[in-house]
N, C-alpha and C positions, 0 to 999 in steps of 0.2 A: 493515419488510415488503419495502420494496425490493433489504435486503441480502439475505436470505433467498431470494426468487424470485430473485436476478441468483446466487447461489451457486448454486442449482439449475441455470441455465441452464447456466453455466460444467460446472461439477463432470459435472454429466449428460447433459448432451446437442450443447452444441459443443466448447469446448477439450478438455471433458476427461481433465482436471488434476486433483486435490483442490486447489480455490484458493476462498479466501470472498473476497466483495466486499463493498466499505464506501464511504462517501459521500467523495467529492473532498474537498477542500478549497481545491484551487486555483482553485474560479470563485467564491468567497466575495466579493473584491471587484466581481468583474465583476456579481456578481447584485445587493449593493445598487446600486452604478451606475445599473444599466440601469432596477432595479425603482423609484428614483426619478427616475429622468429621462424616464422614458412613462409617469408617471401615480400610482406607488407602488400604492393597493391599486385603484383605479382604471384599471386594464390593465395596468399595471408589473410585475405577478407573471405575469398571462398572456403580456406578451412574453417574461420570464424563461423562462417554463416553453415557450414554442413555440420558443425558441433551443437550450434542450437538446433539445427533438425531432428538429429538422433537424439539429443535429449528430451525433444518433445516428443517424437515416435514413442520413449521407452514412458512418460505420464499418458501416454493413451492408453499404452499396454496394462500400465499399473493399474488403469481406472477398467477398462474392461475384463479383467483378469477378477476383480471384486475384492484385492488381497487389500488395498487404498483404506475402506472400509473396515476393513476389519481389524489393520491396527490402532485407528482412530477409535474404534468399540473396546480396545482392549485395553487400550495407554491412556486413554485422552479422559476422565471422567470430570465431572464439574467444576470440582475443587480444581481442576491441571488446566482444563478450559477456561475460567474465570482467572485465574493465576498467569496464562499467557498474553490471556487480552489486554490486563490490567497493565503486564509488562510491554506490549504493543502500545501500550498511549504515552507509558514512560518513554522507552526509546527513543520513541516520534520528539518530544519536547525540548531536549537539547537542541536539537535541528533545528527549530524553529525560535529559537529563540537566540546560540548562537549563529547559525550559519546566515539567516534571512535579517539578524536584528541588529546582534552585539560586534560579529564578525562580516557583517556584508561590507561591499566596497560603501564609501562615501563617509559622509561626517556622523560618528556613534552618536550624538547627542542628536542630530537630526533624525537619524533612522529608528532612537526611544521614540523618540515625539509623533512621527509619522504612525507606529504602531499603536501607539496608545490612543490616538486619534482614530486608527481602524477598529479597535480592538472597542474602545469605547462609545464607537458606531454602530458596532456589532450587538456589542450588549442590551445598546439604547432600544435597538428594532426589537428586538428579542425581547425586552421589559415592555413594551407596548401590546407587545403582539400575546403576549401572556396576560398581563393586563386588563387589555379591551379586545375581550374576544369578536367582538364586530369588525376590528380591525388586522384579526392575528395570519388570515391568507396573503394579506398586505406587507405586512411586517416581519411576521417571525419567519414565514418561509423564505421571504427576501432578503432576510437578516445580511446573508454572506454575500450577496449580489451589492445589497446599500452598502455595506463596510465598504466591499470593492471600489467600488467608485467614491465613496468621500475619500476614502485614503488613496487613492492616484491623482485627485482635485489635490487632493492638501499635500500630499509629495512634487506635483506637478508647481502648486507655487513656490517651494524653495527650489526649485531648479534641477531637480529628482529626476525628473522623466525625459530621458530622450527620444521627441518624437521625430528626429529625423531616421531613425531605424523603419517608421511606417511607410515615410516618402520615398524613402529607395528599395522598397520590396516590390517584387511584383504582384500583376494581381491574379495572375494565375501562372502557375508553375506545376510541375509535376514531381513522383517521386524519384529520388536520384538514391546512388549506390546499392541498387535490388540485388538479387540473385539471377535476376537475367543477367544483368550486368557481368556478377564475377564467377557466378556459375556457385557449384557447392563442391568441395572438397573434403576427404575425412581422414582424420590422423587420427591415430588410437589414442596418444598422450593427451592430444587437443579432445577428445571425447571424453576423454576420462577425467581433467579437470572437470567438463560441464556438468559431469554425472552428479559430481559433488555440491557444482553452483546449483545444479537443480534440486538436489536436498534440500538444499538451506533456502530456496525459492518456496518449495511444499509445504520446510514447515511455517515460513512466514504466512502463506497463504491460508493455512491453518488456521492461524490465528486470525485473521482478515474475517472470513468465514465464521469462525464463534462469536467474533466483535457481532459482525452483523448478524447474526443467527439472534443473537442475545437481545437486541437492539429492537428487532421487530417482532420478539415478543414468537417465533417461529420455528421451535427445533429442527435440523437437516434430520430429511428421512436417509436410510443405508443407502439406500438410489439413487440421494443426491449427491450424495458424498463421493460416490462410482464419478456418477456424471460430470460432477464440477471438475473432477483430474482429468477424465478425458474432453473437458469443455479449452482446462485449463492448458494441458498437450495441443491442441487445435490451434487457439491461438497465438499461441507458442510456435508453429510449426508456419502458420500465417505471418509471425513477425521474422522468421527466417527467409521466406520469401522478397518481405518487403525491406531486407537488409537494416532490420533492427535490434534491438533485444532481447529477452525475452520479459512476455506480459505477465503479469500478476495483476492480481485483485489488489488496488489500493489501500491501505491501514484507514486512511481518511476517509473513506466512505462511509464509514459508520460513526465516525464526529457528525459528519454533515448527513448523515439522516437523523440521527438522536438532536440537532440542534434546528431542522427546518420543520421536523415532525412528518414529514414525506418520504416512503420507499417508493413510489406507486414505479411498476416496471416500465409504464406508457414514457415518464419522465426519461426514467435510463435510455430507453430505445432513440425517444428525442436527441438526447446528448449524444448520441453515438451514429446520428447522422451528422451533427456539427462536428464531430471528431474527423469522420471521413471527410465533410467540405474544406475544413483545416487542411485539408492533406493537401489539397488541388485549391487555395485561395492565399496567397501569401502576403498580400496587405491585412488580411483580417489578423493572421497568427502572428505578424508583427505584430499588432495591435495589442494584443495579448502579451505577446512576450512582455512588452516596454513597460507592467505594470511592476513597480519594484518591490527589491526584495524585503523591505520591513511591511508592505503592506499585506505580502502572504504570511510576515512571519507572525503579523496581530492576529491573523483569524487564525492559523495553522496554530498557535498557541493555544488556545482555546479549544479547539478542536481534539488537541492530544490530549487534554486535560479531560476533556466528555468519556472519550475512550476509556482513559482509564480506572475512571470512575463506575463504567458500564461494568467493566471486565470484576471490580468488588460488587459492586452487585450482584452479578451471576454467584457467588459465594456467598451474599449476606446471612441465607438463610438452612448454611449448612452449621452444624454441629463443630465448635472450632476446639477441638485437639492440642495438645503440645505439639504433636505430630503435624496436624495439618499447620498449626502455627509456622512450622519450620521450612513445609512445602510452598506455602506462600510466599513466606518473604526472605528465602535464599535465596531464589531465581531472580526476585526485583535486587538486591546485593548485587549478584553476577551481572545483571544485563547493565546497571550502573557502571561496575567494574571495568566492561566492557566499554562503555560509553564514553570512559575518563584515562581507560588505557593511554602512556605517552605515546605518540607517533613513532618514539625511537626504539621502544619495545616491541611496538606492533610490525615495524621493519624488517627485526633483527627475525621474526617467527618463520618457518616454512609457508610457503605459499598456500597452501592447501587451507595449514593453520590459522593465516591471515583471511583466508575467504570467508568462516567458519567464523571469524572472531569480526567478522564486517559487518557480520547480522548479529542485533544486541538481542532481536527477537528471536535468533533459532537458539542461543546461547543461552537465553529464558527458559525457553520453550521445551528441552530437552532435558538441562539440569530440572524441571518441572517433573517431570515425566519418570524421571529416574528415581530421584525425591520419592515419588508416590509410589514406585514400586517398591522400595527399600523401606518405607517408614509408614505406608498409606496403609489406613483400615478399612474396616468395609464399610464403614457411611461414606467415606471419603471416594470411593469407588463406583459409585453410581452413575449412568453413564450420559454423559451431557446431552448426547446425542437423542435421548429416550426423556428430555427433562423440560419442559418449561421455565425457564429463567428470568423472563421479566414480565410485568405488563406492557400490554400490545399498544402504543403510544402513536403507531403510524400509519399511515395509509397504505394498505398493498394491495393491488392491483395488476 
């Protein structure tokens, strides 16, 4: 439900964009933390859940205050823009190829094979649809829909799918653990961690927003840039109520607009009435759920690969430097860095530290930014925001 209404927000009424929003993942630590150490079900979900309130209240304040804007005007120029992006498709890749491929439950040789079956489904629609343009509404926009289903066919016949998870769902249910429920609660510490989680949400989100900016061929006007953070606060402040996380704009939205050839907003609004029916139909979301995890890690593979490639593009056609040389591809270093860090270093760091080091994109994103302050000239300085970056390759509507 929360992704639904906060895609609403976004798509229709502040940023703007065609962008769906989905639950973090980066306050997953900080929320059991917190949730057990004020009490667990005995206040520890209402502190939880009054920490993402005020942290969305203070992205409202930032977005209507106008300040949002204007360090994006001041930090962010194309070379830092294209340099973030490109490291958001990187990031994304490890994920999807160990957590959903190499490292998912079941047999590694099976879950290669499954993927590459998706993957190579994906490509197949996509090569037709480019192809034979008589057939390309057909095919390349369905590319990710046909992968879907041959690879849950072809995982389903070695024994991949469990669909006794759909037979014991209900078929309507409601949402469970709200803020009616635990009510909302505010601890200063517990607020002041979010402060930080919501940094490192912004600047991901950042990046999300250039992907697509870049994507549709569509510079963000200053307005938008306002709007989208208090779009982004909204439903932020919406997923506090409905006892979830806090929303962000997806890195993969902008794979899968660069790979269907479709932004149109009418699409987004669609999907973000199915996100709310999800909320209230529970055989269907099973139904979803049971689709395994090599079959997202084929398309979700590819997908990160589109991004990153957008994000060099948004720079092809700047002036390359020793300087800007360096600006580029530290950050893609660091976010790697980041990515291959051992589990038993990333333990041993302060909490705060570890939050900050959980996102490989803000870790990009900032060494980026700093980079171009300290080493950037003034080609390098032009401000993305004011820039045309690609050709306009998709429908918007």
């Amino acid at each position: 439900m929360a992704c639904g209404i906060g895609t609403i927000i976004q798509t229709k009424f502040f940023l703007k964009v065609p962008i769906s929003q989905g639950p973090s993942f980066v306050p997953i630590g900080a929320v059991v933390g917190i949730y057990a150490a004020y009490g667990a079900a005995n206040g520890g979900m209402g502190t939880v859940l009054g920490s993402i309130a005020i942290g969305a209240l203070i992205l409202i304040a930032l977005g209507v205050s106008g300040i949002y804007q204007k360090v994006i005007n001041k930090l962010v120029p194309a070379l830092v823009g294209g340099t973030i992006i490109t490291c958001v498709g990187l990031s994304l890749l490890p994920s999807a190829l160990n957590d959903n491929i190499f490292k998912a439950a079941g047999n590694v040789d099976q879950n290669i094979q499954v993927a590459a079956v998706t993957g190579g489904a994906m490509l197949l629609a996509i090569t037709i649809g480019l192809r034979m343009p008589q057939f390309q509404k057909l095919f390349r926009i369905s590319s990710i829909v046909i992968a879907l289903i041959i690879g849950t066919v072809f995982a389903s016949s070695k024994g991949m799918v469990d669909w006794s998870v759909v037979g014991q769902a209900s078929w309507v249910s409601l949402p469970k653990f709200t803020a009616l429920h635990y009510g909302f609660h505010f601890s200063l510490p517990a607020i002041l961690t979010f402060v930080v989680i919501y940094m490192v949400l912004t600047t991901e989100t950042t990046g999300t927003w250039f992907a697509m900016s870049a994507i549709i061929g569509e510079p963000l006007s200053k307005k938008q840039w306002n709007m989208g953070i208090i779009g982004e606060g909204i439903s932020c402040l919406v997923a506090a109520f409905l006892g979830t996380t806090p929303m962000t704009g997806y890195s993969t939205n902008a794979g899968i607009v660069s790979i269907t050839g479709v932004a149109s907003k009418r699409v987004f609004m669609a999907a973000s009435v199915w996100f709310i029916g999800l909320g209230f139909f529970g055989k269907l979301s099973a139904f979803l759920s049971v689709v395994p995890a090599p079959v997202i890690g084929g398309i979700f593979a590819i997908i990160c690969v589109i991004i990153m490639l957008n994000g060099l593009n948004v720079i092809r056609n700047l002036k390359m430097t020793e300087s800007t040389t360096y600006i580029l591809g530290i950050p893609i270093v660091l976010t790697m860095g980041v990515i291959l860090l051992p589990t038993s270093v990333m333990n041993s760091l302060p909490q705060m530290v570890q939050y900050l080091l959980g996102s490989p994109i803000t870790v990009g994103a900032i060494s980026a930014i700093i980079l171009n302050l300290v080493m950037g000239d003034k080609q390098s300085s032009e401000v993305t925001t004011n820039e045309s970056t690609s050709t306009k390759t998709v429908e918007v509507k």
